[in-house]
C-alpha positions as CSV (number, residue, x, y, z in Angstrom):
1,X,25.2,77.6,73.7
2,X,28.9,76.2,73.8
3,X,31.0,78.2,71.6
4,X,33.5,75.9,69.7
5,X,37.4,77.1,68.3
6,X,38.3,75.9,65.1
7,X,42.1,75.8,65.7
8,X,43.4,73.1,65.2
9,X,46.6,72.3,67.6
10,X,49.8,71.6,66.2
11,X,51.5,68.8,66.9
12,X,54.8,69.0,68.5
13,X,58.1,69.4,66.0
14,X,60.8,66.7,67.4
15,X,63.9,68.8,68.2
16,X,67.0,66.3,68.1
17,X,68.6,66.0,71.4
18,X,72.1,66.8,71.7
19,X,72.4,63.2,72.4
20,X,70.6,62.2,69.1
21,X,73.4,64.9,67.8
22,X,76.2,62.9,68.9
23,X,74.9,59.6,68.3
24,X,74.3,60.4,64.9
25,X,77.9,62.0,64.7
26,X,79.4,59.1,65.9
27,X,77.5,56.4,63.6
28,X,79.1,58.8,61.0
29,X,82.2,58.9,62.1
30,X,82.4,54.9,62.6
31,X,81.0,54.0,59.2
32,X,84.1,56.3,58.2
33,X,86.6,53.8,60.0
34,X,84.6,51.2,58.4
35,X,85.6,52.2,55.1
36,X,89.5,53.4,56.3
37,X,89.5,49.9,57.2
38,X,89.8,48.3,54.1
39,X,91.9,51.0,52.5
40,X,95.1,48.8,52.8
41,X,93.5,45.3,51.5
42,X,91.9,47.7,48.5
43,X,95.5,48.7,48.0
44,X,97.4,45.6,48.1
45,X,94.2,44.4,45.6
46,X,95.3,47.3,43.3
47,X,99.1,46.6,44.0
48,X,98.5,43.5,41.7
49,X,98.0,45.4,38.7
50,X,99.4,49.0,39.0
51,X,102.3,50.7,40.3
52,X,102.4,52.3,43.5
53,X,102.7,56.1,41.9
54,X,100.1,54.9,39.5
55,X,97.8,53.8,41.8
56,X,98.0,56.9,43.9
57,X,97.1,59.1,41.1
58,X,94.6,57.2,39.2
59,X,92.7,57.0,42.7
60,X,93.1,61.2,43.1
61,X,92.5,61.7,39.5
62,X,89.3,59.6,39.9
63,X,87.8,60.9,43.7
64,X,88.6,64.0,42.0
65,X,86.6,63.5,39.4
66,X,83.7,62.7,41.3
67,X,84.6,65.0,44.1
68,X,84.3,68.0,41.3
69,X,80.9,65.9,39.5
70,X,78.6,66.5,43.3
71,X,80.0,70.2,43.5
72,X,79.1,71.0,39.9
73,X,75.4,68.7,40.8
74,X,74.7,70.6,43.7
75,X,75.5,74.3,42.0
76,X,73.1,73.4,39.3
77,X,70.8,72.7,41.9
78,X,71.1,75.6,43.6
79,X,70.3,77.4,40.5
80,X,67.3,75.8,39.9
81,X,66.0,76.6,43.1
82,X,66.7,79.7,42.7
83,X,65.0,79.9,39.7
84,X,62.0,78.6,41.0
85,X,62.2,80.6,44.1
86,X,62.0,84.0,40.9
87,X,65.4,85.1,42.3
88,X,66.3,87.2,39.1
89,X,70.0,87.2,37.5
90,X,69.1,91.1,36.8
91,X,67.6,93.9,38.1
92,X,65.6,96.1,37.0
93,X,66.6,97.4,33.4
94,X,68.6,95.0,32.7
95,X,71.1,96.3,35.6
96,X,72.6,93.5,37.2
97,X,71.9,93.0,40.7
98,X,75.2,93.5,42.6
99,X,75.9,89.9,45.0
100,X,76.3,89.6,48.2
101,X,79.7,90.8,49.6
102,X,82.1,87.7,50.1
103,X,80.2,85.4,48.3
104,X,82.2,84.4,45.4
105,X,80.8,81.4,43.5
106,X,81.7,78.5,40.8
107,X,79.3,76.7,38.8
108,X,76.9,78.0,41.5
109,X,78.6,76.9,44.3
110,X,79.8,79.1,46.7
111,X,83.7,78.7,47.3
112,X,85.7,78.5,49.9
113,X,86.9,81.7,51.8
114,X,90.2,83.1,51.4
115,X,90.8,81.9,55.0
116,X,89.7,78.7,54.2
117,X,92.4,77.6,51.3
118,X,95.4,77.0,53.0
119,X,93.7,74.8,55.3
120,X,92.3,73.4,52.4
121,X,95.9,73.4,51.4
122,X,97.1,70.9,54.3
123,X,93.8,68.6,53.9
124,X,95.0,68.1,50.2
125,X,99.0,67.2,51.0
126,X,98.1,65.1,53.9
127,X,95.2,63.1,53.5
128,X,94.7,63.4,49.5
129,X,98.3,63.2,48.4
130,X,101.0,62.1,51.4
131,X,99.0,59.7,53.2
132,X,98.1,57.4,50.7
133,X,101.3,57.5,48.3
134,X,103.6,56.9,51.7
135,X,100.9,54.0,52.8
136,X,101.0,52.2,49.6
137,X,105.0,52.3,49.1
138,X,105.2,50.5,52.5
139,X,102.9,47.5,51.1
140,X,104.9,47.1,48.7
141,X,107.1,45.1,51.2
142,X,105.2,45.4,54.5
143,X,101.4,42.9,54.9
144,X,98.9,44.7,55.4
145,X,98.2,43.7,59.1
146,X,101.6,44.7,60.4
147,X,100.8,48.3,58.2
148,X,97.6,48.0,60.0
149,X,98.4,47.7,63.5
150,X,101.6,51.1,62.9
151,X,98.4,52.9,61.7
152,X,97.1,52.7,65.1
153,X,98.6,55.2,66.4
154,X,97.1,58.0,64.5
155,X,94.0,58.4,66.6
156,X,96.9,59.6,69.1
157,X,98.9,61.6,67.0
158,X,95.3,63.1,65.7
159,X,94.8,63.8,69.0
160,X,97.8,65.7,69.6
161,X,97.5,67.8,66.6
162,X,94.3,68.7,67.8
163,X,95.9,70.2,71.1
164,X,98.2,72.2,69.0
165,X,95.8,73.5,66.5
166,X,92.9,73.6,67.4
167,X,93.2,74.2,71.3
168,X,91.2,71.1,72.9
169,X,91.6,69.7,76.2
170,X,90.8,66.4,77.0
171,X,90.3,65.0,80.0
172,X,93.0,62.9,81.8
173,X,91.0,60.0,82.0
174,X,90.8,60.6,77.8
175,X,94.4,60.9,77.6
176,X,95.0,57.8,80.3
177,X,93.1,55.6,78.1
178,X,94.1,57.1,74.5
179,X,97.9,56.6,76.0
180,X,97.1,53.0,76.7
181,X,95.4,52.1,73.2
182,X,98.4,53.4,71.4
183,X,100.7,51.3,74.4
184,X,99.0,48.4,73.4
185,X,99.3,48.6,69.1
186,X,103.0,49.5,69.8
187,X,103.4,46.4,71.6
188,X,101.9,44.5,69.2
189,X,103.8,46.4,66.1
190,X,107.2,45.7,67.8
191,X,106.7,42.2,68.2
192,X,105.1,41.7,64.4
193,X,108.7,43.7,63.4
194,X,110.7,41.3,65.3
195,X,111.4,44.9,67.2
196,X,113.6,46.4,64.2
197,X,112.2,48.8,62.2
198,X,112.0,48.6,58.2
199,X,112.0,50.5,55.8
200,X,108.2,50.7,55.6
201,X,108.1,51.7,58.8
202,X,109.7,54.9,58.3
203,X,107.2,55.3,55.4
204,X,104.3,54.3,58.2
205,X,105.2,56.6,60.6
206,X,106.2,59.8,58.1
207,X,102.2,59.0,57.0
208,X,101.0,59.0,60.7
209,X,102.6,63.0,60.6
210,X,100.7,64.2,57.7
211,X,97.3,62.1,58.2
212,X,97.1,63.7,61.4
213,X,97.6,66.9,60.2
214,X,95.3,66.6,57.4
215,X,92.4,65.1,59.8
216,X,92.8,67.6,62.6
217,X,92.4,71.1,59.6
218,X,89.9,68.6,57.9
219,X,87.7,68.5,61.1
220,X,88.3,72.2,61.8
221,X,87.1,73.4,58.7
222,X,83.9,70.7,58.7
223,X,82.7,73.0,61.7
224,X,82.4,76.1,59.2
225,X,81.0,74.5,55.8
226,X,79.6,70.9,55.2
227,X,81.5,68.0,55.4
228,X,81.8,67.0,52.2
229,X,82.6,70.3,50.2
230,X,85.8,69.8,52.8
231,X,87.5,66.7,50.9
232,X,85.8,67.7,47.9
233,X,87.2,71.1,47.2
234,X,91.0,69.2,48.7
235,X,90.5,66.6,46.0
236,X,89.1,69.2,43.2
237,X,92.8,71.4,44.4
238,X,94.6,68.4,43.8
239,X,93.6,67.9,40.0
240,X,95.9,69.5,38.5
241,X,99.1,68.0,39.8
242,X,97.5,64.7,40.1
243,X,96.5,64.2,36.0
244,X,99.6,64.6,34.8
245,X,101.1,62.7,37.2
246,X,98.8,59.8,35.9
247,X,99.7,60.3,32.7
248,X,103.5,60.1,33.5
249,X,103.1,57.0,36.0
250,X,101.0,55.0,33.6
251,X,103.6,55.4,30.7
252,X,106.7,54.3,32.8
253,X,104.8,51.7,35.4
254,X,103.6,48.3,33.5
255,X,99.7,48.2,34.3
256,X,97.9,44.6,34.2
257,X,94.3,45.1,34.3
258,X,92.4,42.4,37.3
259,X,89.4,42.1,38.8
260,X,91.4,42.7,41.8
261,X,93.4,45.2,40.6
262,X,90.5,47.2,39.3
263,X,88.4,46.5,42.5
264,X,91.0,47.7,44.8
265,X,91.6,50.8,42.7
266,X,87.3,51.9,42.6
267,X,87.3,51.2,46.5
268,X,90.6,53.6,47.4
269,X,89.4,56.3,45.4
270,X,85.2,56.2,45.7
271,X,85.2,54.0,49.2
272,X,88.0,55.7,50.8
273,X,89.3,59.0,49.2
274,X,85.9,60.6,49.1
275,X,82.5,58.3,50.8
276,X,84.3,57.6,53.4
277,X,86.1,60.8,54.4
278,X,82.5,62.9,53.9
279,X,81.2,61.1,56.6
280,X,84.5,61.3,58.8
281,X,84.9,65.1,58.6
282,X,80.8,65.2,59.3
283,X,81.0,62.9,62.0
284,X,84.1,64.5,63.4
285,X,82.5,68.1,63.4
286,X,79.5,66.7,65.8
287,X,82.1,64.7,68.3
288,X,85.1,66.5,68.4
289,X,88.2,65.7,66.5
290,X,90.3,64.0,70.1
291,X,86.7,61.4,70.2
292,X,86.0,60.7,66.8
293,X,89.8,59.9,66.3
294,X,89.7,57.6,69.0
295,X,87.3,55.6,66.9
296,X,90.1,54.5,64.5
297,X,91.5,52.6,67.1
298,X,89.5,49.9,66.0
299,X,90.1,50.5,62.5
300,X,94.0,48.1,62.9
301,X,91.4,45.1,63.9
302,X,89.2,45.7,61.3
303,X,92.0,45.5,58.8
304,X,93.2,42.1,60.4
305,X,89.5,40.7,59.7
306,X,90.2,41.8,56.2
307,X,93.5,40.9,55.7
308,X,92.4,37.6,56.3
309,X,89.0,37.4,54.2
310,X,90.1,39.4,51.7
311,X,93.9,38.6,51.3
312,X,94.9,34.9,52.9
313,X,96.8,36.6,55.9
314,X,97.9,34.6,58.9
315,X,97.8,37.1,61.7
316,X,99.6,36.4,65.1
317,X,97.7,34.9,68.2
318,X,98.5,38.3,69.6
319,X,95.6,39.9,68.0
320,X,92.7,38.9,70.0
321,X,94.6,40.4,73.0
322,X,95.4,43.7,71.5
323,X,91.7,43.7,70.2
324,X,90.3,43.1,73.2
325,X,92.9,46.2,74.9
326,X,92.0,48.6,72.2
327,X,88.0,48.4,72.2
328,X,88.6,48.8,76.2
329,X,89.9,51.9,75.5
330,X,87.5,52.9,73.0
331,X,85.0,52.6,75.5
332,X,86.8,55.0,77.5
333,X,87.2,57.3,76.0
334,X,83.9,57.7,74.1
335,X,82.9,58.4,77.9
336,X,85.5,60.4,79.2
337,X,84.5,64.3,79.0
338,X,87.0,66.4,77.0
């Protein structure tokens, strides 16, 4: 007689490739260009009814607020896990049970380490505070498009911050075709400007500086804790400046409540001050902070496509071209090893 096993076999677990890895980091970091994309036609939107201090800290005060709502959410969840998991407050006699050392939480979440905060620190002035109050002063006077196409250049100036900081080496080929990207959206900036530079230009260029910085510690620190807790804890740091601020901007600059005006200020603060950088910093920690910023090259064309849906804009025939130039390079680099 045939003796028969019982076991049953197992079937195989699927293990994500690092390819899946990378694919998945990418499509992350893309739907985060996506949303940078219409940043400036959601600002000019909320231009229409607020001033431009006001509209840079009603959008902190409010990506703040929801920034600070998913830490709170998720530290209350962690405690009911922990509940159910019989993980005791107390010891034994009542003594409490001493935590672990270096784990300091709030609300239940754990916080940042010391290490982590002044990183934090330059997350908070560059990308929280600087970039978008320098951004929207320039469209006060500057379109949108010609804003868009300045812009450009911070997947290069990313990258170059990324060098200094953080240590990376791209390839030459990268750098060849990152070079030529930003070659190409200077051409076509110089020729919207008439080749004299404005006033918003300066204010362009100073937010190129401290967007770059921001992105490069924001995509250091996404390697170390999630994604998300990264712009969430640089909004959360930013609260207390940014309410009174509010308060002051709102009593000195006339508001007039639109649908634009009110759609453009929900899409700056939940679109592009917190949705959209959670999946940036996330994709950016899979692919490197030199590849994923080389995404944003696109993210000028996108904002033409916009600008002209959204706002009536008449961009020059010279789009298509630089277009066409910049998802060339995209395309190399996205290939190029670093």
């Amino acid at each position: 007689m045939r003796a028969e096993s019982s076991a049953t076999v197992a079937d195989p677990i699927a293990v994500p490739t690092r390819r899946d890895r990378v694919g998945f980091g990418t499509l992350q970091a893309a739907l985060g260009v996506i949303a940078f994309s219409l940043t400036f036609p959601a600002t000019a939107w909320g231009l229409e009814g607020f001033g431009p201090w006001s509209l840079v800290a009603v959008r902190c005060v409010l990506a703040g607020l929801i920034a600070g709502g998913c830490l709170l959410a998720v530290g209350a969840r962690a405690r009911d896990l922990e509940a159910g998991a019989g993980i005791p407050e107390a010891g034994a006699a009542g003594v409490p049970v001493r935590p672990r050392k270096g784990l300091t939480r709030w609300r239940g979440v754990p916080l940042p380490a010391r290490r982590h905060w002044p990183g934090l620190a330059v997350v908070a002035a560059g990308v929280v505070l600087g970039f978008p109050l320098l951004t929207t002063l320039a469209l006060q006077t500057s379109t949108t498009a010609h804003a868009a196409v300045v812009v450009g250049l911070l997947p290069l100036t990313t990258a170059l911050f990324s060098a200094l900081r953080v240590g990376s080496r791209p390839s030459r080929t990268f750098w060849a075709a990152a070079l030529a990207g930003a070659a190409a959206v200077a051409v076509f900036t110089v020729r919207q400007s008439g080749g004299a530079l404005t006033t918003a230009d300066l204010y362009l260029f100073a937010a190129l500086v401290v967007c770059a910085a921001g992105y490069t510690e924001g995509g250091r620190l996404a390697r170390v804790m999630p994604g998300w807790q990264v712009i969430g804890w640089a909004l959360v740091l930013c609260l207390p400046l940014a309410v009174p601020a509010a308060a002051l901007a709102l009593a000195v600059e006339p508001v007039r409540l639109t649908a634009h005006s009110v759609a453009g200020v929900l899409w700056v603060a939940v679109g592009s001050q917190f949705l959209g950088l959670v999946v940036w910093y996330r994709g950016m920690a899979v692919i490197g902070i030199p590849r994923a910023s080389q995404l944003q090259l696109a993210q000028p064309l996108l904002t033409l496509v916009w600008s002209v849906l959204l706002l009536g804009e008449h961009p020059t025939a010279a789009a298509p071209l630089t277009a066409a130039a910049v998802l060339v390079c995209i395309a190399v680099t996205q290939r190029a090893r670093g």
